[in-house]
C-alpha positions, 0 to 999 in steps of 0.5 A: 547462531544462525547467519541467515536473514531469514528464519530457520523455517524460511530456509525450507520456504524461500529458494535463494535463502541457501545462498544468501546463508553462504554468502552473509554468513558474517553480517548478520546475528539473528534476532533473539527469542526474548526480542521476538517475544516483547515484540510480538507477544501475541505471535509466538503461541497461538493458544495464547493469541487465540486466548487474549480478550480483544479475540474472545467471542463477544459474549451476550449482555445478562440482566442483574437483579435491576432489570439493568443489562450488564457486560461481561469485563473482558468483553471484546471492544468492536471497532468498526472500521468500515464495510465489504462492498466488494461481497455482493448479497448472496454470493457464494464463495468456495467452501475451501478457504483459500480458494475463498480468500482467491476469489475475494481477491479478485472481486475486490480488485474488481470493485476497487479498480476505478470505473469510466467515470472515476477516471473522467472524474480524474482527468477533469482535475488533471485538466482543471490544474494544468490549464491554471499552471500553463496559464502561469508559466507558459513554457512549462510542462504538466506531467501525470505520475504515480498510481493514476499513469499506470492504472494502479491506484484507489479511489482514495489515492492522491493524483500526482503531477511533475511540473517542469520548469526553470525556476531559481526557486520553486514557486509553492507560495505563487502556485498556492495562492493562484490555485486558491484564487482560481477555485480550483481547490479548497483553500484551508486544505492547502500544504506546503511540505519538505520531502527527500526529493523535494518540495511538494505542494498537497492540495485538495480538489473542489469539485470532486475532493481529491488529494493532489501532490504537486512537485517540480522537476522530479527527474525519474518520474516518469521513468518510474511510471514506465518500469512499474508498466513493464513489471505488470505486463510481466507479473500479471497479479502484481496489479491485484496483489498491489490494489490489496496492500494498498488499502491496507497500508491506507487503512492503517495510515501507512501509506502517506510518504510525507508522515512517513509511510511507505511509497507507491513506489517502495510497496510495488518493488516489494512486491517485484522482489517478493514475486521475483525471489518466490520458490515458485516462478512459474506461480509467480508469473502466472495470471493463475496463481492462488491471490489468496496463498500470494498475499498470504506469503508476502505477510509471512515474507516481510511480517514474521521472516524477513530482517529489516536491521541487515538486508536490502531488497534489490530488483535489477537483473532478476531480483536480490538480496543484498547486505544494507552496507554494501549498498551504493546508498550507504556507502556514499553517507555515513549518515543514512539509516533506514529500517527498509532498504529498497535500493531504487532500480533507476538510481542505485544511490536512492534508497526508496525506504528512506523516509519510511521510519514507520517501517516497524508499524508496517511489518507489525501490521504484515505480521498481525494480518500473516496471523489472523489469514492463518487462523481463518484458514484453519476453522478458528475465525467463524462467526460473525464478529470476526468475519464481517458480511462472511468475509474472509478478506475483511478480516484484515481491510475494509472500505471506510463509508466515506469513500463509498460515498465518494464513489457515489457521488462522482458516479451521480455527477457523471454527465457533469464530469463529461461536459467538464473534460469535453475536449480533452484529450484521452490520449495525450501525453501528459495523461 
């Protein structure tokens, strides 16, 4: 039987599979064929992938006798899941597809990167809510965390703020109803939630209807944000690869830690360790690499080749692999478990897949997506149905109407948004 973490095909892809062979040889047992088979039973053959019925050409309505349109039985269901605003009319991609897929990457992350007026927009709120807390407590401190102090967020994602305090209890039921009463959000759409790190108080902005997370006196805040900063300055496509998978755990309601999807966190040092443990360096550090042959091998990575039930996924001095039992994590609580370990860089005894128990839903979609990029790279998805507005990338993400509505009314309601921020300052601390 074959001890590695990986596949057999893995061996010939990855460089530091040889090694983790000789190392753990005795921990792991690979998973069988017939698992693989009840799994993913669409992934194993792709005569029989290409041959299910919700993968058929849609086939034209016939009239009966009647007069009446009748559908074929198998017909495919077309779900419509949203649009490829990031595909401008007339534009002509390269005729080699992966090449293609490079060039979508890119101008999805164009389009999806926030403009001056989102980011206003943003700070506005930011502002709005630190004057009613500094109003409250005044000798606490408001801090920006997560995607929006290092660049790398969505029009869709939360904005997240660290408020810093003495408390003997934290003070969720007072900061709810005082932001109810300022106006400053919407107040059936405010939430209480318990998460591994703490309290967290969700609420939804009323002036611009965006998703705020609060929480209190989180230690490494900042210092995540500052480690993040530092692995985009020497990964340059960590940002572009992150915007991707992002909307794509967005789409699949994957990404929200509270219902337990995958952190901001957790997705950025999969990435790290996919790009520090990839057979070509030079590639993986490159602002030239192929987007499109990245995002490829990181669905086959963590979709068809890596083992959840054993390995972990370390990033400090250089990136590893590491048996789950060896951890600091596991060894200190007999009770954790968790599907995806990714032991945290700033905290050895913080397993930041811990809360992710939707793990499987996760490598099913990375494994579905690995698929479906692979039969678009060899001629099998042409026509239409498949590839919405000639997309490639749209084959497996899209960007729902509401938040291109969204967009538009923020970039409508700019001059608004900069009277509301006058004052602010751009550079400061807590932004």
């Amino acid at each position: 039987m074959d001890p590695t973490p990986f596949s057999t095909k893995s061996r010939r892809n990855f460089r530091n599979v040889g090694n983790i062979w000789n190392d753990f040889s005795t921990i792991h047992q690979p998973t069988s064929k017939v698992v693989i088979e009840r799994n993913f039973p669409l992934l194993t053959n792709t005569r029989r992938w290409f041959s299910h019925p919700y993968f058929r050409k849609k086939i034209e309505p016939t009239v009966d006798q009647l007069g009446n349109l009748t559908r074929p039985k198998f017909q495919s269901k077309k779900i419509v899941y949203g649009s490829c605003p990031w595909v401008f009319p007339n534009k002509c991609y390269d005729s080699r597809p992966i090449m293609a897929l490079h060039e979508e990457i890119n101008d999805f992350y164009n389009y999806m990167s926030p403009t001056p007026q989102e980011h206003a927009a943003r700070k506005a709120v930011i502002r709005n809510i630190e004057a009613v807390i500094i109003e409250l407590w005044p000798s606490a401190r408001v801090q920006v965390i997560g995607s929006f102090r290092t660049g790398l967020y969505l029009p869709s994602s939360d904005i997240n703020l660290l408020v810093i305090g003495n408390w003997s209890r934290f003070p969720l039921n007072t900061l709810k109803h005082v932001m109810a009463k300022k106006g400053v959000c919407i107040e059936k759409f405010i939430s209480v939630f318990e998460s591994t790190r703490g309290p967290v108080l969700k609420l939804r902005d009323k002036l611009f209807d965006f998703e705020i997370q609060i929480s209190f006196n989180e230690s490494n805040g900042p210092q995540v944000s500052e480690l993040i900063k530092e692995y985009k300055a020497k990964y340059p496509i960590l940002g572009k690869l992150a915007l991707v998978l992002k909307q794509f755990l967005y789409q699949r309601g994957l990404h929200e830690v509270l219902f337990g999807g995958l952190s901001y966190y957790g997705l950025i040092m999969m990435i790290v360790s996919f790009l520090q443990l990839h057979p070509r360096p030079n590639d993986a550090m490159s602002s030239n690499a192929n987007l499109g042959v990245m995002l490829i091998e990181f669905f086959e990575l963590y979709g068809r080749r890596f083992n959840y039930s054993v390995t972990a996924l370390k990033t400090k001095k250089g990136g590893s692999y590491s048996p789950k039992n060896e951890l600091a994590v596991h060894t200190s609580s007999v009770e954790h478990s968790s599907m995806l370990c990714i032991e945290d860089p700033l905290n050895s005894f913080i397993d930041l897949g811990h809360g992710f128990f939707r793990a499987l839903h996760a490598r099913q979609a990375f494994a579905l997506a690995f698929a479906t990029l692979n039969m678009v790279m060899n001629g099998f998805c042409d026509d239409d149905d498949s590839r919405p507005q000639g997309s490639i990338l749209g084959t497996i993400i899209r960007v729902s109407p509401a938040v291109i509505r969204q967009r538009q009314e923020v970039s409508n309601n700019f001059l608004v948004i900069t009277s509301a921020i006058k004052g602010l300052d751009v550079n400061s601390a807590s932004v």
